[in-house]
KELO-465583 format. One record per atom (N, C-alpha, C): residue in one letter; atom name; x, z, y. Coordinates in nm, 3 decimals, m for minus. Atoms other than C-alpha are relative to their C-alpha. Layout:
# KELO-465583
+---------+-------+---------+---------+---------+
: residuo : atomo :      px :      pz :      py :
+---------+-------+---------+---------+---------+
:       A :    CA :       X :       Z :       Y :
...
+---------+-------+---------+---------+---------+
This chain:
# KELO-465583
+---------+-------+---------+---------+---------+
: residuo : atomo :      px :      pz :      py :
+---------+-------+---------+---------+---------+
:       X :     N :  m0.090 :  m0.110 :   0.028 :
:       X :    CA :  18.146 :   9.399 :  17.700 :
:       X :     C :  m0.082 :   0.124 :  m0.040 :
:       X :     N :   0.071 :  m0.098 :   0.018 :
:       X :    CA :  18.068 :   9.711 :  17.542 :
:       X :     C :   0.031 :   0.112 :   0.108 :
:       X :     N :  m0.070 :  m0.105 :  m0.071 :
:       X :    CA :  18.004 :  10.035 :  17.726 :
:       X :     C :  m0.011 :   0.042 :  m0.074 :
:       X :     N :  m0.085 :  m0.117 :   0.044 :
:       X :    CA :  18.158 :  10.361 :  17.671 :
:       X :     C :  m0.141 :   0.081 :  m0.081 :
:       X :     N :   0.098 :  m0.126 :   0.078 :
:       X :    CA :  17.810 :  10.559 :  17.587 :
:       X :     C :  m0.044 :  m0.065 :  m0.129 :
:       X :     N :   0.061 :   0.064 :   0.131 :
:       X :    CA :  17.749 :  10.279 :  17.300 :
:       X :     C :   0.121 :   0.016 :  m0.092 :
:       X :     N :  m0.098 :  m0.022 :   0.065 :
:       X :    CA :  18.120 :  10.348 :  17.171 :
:       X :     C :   0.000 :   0.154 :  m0.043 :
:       X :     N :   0.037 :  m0.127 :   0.019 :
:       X :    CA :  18.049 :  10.715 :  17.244 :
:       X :     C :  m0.128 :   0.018 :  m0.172 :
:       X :     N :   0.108 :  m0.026 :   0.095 :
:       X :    CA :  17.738 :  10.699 :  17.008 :
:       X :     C :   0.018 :  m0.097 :  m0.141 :
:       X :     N :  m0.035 :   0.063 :   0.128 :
:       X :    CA :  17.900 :  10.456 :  16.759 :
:       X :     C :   0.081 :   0.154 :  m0.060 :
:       X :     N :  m0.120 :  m0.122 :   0.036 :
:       X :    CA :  18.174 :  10.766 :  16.722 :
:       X :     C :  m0.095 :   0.083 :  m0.074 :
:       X :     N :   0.081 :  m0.107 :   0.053 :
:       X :    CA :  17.937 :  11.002 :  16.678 :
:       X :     C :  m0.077 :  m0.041 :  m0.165 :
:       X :     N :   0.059 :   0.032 :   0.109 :
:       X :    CA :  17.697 :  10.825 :  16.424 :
:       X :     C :   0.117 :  m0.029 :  m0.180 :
:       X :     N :  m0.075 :   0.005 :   0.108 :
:       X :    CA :  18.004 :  10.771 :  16.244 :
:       X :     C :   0.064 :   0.138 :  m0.049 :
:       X :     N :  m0.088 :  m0.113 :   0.072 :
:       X :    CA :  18.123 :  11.095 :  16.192 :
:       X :     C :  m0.136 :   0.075 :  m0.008 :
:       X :     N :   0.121 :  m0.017 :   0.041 :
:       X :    CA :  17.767 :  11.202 :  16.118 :
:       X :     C :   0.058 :   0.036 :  m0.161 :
:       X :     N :   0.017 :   0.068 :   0.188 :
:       X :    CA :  17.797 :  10.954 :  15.769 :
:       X :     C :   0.124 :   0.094 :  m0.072 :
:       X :     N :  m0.148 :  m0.041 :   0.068 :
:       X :    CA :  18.166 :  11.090 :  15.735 :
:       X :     C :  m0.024 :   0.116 :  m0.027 :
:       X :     N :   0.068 :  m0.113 :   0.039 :
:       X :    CA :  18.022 :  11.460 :  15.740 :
:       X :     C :  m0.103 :   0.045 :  m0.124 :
:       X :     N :   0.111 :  m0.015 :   0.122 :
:       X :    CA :  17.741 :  11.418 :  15.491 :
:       X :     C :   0.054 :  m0.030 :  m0.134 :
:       X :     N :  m0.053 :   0.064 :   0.116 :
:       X :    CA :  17.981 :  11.182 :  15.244 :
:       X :     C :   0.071 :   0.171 :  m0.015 :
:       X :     N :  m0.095 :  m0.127 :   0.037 :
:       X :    CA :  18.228 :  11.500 :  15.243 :
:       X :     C :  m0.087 :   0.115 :  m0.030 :
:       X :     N :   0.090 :  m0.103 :   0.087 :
:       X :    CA :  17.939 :  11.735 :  15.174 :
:       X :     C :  m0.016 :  m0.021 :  m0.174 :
:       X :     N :  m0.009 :   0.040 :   0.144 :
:       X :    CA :  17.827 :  11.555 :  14.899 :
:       X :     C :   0.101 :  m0.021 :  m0.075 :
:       X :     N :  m0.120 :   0.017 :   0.118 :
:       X :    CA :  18.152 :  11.501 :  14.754 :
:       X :     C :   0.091 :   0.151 :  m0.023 :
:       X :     N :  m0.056 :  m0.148 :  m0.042 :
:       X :    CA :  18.258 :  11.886 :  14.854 :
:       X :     C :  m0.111 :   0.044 :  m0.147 :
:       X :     N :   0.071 :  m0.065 :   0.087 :
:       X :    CA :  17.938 :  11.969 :  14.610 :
:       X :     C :   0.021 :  m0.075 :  m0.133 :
:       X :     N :  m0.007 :   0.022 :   0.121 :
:       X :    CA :  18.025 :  11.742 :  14.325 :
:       X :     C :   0.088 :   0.083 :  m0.042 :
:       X :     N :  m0.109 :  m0.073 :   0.035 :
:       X :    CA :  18.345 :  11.892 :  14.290 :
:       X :     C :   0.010 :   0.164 :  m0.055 :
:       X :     N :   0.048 :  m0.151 :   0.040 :
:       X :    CA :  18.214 :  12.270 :  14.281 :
:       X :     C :  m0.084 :  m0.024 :  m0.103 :
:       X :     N :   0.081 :   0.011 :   0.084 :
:       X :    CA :  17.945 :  12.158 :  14.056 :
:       X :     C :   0.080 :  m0.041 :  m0.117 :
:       X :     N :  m0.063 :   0.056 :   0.093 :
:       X :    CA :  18.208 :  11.969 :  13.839 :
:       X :     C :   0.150 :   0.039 :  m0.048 :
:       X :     N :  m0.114 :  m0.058 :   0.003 :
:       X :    CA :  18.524 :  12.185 :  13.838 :
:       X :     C :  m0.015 :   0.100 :  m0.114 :
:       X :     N :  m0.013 :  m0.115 :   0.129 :
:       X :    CA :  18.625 :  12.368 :  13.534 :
:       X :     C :   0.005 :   0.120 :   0.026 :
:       X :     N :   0.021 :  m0.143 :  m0.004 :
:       X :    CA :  18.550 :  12.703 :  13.401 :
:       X :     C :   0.186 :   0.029 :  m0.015 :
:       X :     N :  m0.094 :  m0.087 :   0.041 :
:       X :    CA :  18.787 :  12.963 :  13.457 :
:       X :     C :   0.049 :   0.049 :  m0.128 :
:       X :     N :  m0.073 :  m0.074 :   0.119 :
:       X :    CA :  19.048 :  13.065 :  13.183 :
:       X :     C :  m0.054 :   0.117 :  m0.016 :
:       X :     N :   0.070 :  m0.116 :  m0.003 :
:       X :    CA :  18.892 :  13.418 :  13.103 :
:       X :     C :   0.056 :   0.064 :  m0.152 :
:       X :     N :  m0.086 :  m0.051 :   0.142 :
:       X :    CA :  19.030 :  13.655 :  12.792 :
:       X :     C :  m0.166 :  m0.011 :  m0.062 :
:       X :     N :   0.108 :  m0.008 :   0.116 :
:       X :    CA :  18.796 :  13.675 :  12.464 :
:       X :     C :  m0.114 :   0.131 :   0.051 :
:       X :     N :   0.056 :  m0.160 :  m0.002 :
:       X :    CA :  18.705 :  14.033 :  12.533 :
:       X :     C :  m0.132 :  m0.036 :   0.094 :
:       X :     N :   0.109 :   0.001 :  m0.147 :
:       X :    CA :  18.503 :  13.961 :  12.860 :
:       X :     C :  m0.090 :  m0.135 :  m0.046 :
:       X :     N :   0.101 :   0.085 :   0.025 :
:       X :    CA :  18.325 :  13.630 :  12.715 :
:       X :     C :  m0.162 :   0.028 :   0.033 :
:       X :     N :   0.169 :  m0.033 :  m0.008 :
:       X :    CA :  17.975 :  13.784 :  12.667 :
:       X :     C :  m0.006 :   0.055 :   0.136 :
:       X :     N :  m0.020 :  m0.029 :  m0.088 :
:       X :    CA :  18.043 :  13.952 :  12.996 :
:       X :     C :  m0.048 :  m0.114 :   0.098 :
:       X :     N :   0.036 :   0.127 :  m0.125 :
:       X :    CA :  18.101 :  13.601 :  13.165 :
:       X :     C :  m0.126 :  m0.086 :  m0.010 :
:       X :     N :   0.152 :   0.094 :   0.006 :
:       X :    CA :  17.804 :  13.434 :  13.000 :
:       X :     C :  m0.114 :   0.068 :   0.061 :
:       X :     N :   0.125 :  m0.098 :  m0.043 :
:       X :    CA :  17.562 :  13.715 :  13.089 :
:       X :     C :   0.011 :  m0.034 :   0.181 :
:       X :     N :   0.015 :   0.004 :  m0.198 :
:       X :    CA :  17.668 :  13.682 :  13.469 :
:       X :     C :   0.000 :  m0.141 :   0.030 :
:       X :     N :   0.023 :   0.110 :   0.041 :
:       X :    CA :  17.696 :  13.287 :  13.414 :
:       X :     C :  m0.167 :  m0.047 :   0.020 :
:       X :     N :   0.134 :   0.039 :   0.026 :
:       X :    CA :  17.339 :  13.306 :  13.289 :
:       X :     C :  m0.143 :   0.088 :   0.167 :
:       X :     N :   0.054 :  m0.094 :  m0.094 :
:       X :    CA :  17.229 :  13.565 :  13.591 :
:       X :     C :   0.038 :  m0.127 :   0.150 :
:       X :     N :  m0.018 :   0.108 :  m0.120 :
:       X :    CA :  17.369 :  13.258 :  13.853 :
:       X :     C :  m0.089 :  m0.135 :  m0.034 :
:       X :     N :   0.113 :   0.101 :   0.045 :
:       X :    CA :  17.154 :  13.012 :  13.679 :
:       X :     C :   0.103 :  m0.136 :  m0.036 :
:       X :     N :  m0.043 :   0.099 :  m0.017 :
:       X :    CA :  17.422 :  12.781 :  13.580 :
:       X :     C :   0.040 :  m0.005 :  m0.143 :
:       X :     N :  m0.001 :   0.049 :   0.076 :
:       X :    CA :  17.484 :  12.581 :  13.282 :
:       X :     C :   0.163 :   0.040 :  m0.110 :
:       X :     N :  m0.116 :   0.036 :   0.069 :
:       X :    CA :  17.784 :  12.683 :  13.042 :
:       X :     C :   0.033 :  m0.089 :  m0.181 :
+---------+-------+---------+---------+---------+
């Protein structure tokens, strides 16, 4: 029979994996979520601050 501190530490290790998967899938999503709608006017605006975050448009 199992004991409780090896069910205890199955629990845990499992919500470890379940923590890290939801990171990583929390950061694809920010990394992979479309740009904001934005008017013409402000374009060069958004690229300049775009280019000041270091990120790819």
């Amino acid at each position: 029979m199992v004991r409780q501190s090896e069910l205890q530490f199955a629990k845990m290790i499992a919500g470890a994996v379940a923590a890290v998967f939801a990171a990583i899938i929390y950061n694809r999503w920010l990394l992979e979520k479309p740009l904001p709608a934005i008017p013409v006017q402000s374009w060069d605006k958004y690229v300049e601050q775009q280019k000041k975050a270091g990120r790819d448009i």
